[in-house]
N, C-alpha and C positions, 0 to 999 in steps of 0.2 A: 111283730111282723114289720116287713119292711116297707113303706109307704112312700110309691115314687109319685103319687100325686101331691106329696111334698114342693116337690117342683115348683107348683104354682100357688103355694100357698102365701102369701105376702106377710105375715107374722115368721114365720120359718123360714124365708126368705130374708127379713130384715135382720134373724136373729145370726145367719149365716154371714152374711155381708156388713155388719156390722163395725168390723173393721178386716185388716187385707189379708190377716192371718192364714184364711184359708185359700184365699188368691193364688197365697204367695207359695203355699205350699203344695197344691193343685199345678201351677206354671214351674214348679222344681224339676217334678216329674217328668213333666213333656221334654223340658230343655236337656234333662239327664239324658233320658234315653230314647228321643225319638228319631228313628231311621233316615226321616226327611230334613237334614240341618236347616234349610232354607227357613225354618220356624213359621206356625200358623199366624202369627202376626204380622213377621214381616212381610209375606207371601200377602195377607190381604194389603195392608196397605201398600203393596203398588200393584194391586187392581183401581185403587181410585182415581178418575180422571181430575186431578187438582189443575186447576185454572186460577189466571189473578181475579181476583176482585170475588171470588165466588165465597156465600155464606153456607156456611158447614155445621148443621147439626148431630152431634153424636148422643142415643141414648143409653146406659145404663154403662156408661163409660168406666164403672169399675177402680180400677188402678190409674187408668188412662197411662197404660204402657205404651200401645199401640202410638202413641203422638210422640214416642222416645224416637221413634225412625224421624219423623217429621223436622227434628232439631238437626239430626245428624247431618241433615242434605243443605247444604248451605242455599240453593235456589229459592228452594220454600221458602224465605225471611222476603222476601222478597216479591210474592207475592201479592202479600197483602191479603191474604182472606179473613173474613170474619168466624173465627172458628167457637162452638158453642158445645165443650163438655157436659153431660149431665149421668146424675144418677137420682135412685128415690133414695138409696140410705144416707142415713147423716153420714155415719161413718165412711164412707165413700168421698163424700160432699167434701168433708172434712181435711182428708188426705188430696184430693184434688184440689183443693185451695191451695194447699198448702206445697205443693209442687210446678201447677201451671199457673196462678193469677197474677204473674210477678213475670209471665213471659208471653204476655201478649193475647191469653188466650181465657176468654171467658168461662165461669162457671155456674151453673145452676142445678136447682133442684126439681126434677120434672118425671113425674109419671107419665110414663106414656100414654097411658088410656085417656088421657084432659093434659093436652101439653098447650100449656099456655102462651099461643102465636096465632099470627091470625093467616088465612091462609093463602096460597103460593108465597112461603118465607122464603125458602128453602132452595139451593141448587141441588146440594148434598146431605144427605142423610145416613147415616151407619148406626145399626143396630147389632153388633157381636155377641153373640152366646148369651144373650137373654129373653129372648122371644120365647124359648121355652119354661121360662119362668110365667109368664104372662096367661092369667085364668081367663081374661077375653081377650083373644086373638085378633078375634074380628074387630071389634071397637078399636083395639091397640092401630091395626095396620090403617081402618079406616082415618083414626088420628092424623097417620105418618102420611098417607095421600093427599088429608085438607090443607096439608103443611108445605107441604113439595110441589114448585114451581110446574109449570106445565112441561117443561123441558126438563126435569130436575130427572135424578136418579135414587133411587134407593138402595145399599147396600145391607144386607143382611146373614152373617154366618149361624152355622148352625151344625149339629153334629148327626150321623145317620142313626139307624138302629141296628143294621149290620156290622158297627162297629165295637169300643170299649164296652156299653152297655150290656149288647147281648153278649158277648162272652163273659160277664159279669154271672150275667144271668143265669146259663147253663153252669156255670159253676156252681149257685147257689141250688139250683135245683140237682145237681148231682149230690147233695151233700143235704141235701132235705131241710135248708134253709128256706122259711118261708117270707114270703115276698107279695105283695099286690102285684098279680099278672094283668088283671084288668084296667088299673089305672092307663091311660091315654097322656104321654107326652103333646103338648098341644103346639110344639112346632118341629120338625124334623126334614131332611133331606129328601124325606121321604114324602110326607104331608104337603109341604110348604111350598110346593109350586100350586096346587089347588089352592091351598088355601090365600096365597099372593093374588091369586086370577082371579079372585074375586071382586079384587080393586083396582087390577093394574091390567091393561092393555099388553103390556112387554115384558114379560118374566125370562129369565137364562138363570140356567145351573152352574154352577161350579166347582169343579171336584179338586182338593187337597189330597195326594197322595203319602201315605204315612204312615207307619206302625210303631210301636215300643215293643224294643227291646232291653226286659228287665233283669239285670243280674241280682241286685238287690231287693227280693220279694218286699222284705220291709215295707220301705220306699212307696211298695203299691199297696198294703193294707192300708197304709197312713193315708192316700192317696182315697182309696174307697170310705174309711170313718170318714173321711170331712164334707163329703159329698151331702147336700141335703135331701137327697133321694134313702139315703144309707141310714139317716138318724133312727129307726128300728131296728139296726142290725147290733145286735149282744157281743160286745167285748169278751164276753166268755168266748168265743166263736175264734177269737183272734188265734191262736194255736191250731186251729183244724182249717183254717184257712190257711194258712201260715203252710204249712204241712203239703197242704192240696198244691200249691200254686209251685211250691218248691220241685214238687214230683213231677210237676209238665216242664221243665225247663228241659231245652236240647243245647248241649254243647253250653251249659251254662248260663242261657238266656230265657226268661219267662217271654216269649213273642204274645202281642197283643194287639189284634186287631186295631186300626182306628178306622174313625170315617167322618171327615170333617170336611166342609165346603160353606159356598156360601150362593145366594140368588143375590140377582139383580134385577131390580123391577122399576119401571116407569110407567107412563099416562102413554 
């Protein structure tokens, strides 16, 4: 069975992130074939209000792809901010040393749920596509409020359920793969303004406009095994998914929903 309360398990979670392997082939997919070129990275980073002298925390920063835009723009040097990468995996830790420490840009090792600052640090905050990893939501965000300046903002991406997910979904239920219906993703597009309102006076939505269209089904199985939601799903399976996903293509294209955006929340 396939087990999407995975998500927030932090053993399954380290084992996935580990090192960028599955990042990097997760971020293939999108760039191959997604409708919206303007890409879900670059699109947030310039929602950020960057200002000189402001200090910038980012949690579960991953790859730290997203700070690739940040070099390209020659003003940003220029600023001067204090910018503060983190993730909890080594292997994260490890490739962000190893790419930012050497360009001005600090790194650390911090779980969100006890992030070790004391609080109003912060002007800026970003949390991308990990919050729904996160098994206490609540403690996590109250964290990121004790942290964040009274004036500060919070950035936070995250993906819907009307999106990649659910048509995952109905596929596997058409084809009698079974799956945990009941598991609860614990932050979503959907969830995530309630659950923001609990700390934050100011919440706003943001919607990412975007779909995949896939010529190469491949591509998308490789895409669904690496997923830490998917690690119950049987290899044997691979052929009759393979099969299923091929039979929906119109005019050569597997189209697939997305639903990606992000809140913004302050004091």
């Amino acid at each position: 069975m396939i087990d999407v309360a995975n998500m927030s398990n932090k053993t399954m979670i380290r084992e996935q992130y580990k090192n960028t392997d599955h990042l990097k082939l997760r971020k293939s997919l999108h760039e191959k074939y997604s409708v919206n070129r303007t890409g879900f990275q670059r699109w947030m980073f310039d929602q950020y209000p960057f200002r000189a002298g402001r200090k910038i925390l980012e949690l579960g920063s991953g790859r730290g792809e997203l700070w690739n835009n940040y070099f390209e723009i020659d003003t940003f040097q220029n600023l001067k901010m204090d910018i503060i990468l983190s993730d909890f995996s080594d292997g994260m830790i490890e490739h962000l040393h190893r790419n930012f420490s050497d360009r001005g840009i600090s790194v650390r090792k911090i779980d969100i749920t006890d992030i070790p600052f004391g609080e109003n640090a912060f002007d800026l905050i970003i949390a991308n596509s990990m919050l729904y990893h996160v098994k206490d939501i609540d403690l996590a965000l109250s964290e990121v409020r004790r942290v964040l300046k009274k004036d500060g903002l919070f950035f936070c991406s995250t993906f819907g359920t009307n999106g990649m997910m659910r048509y995952l979904y109905r596929a596997l239920d058409e084809l009698g793969i079974p799956y945990d219906h009941e598991s609860n993703i614990s932050f979503t597009l959907q969830n995530g303004m309630q659950l923001l309102e609990k700390q934050f006076n100011r919440v706003e939505r943001r919607d990412y406009e975007d779909a995949l269209e896939i010529t190469d089904v491949e591509d998308y199985l490789e895409y669904i095994y690496s997923m830490a939601s998917m690690q119950g799903l049987d290899r044997g399976k691979y052929d009759i998914l393979l099969k299923y996903f091929n039979s929906r293509k119109i005019n050569g294209c597997l189209h697939v929903p997305k639903e990606y955006g992000m809140f913004v929340a302050g004091w």
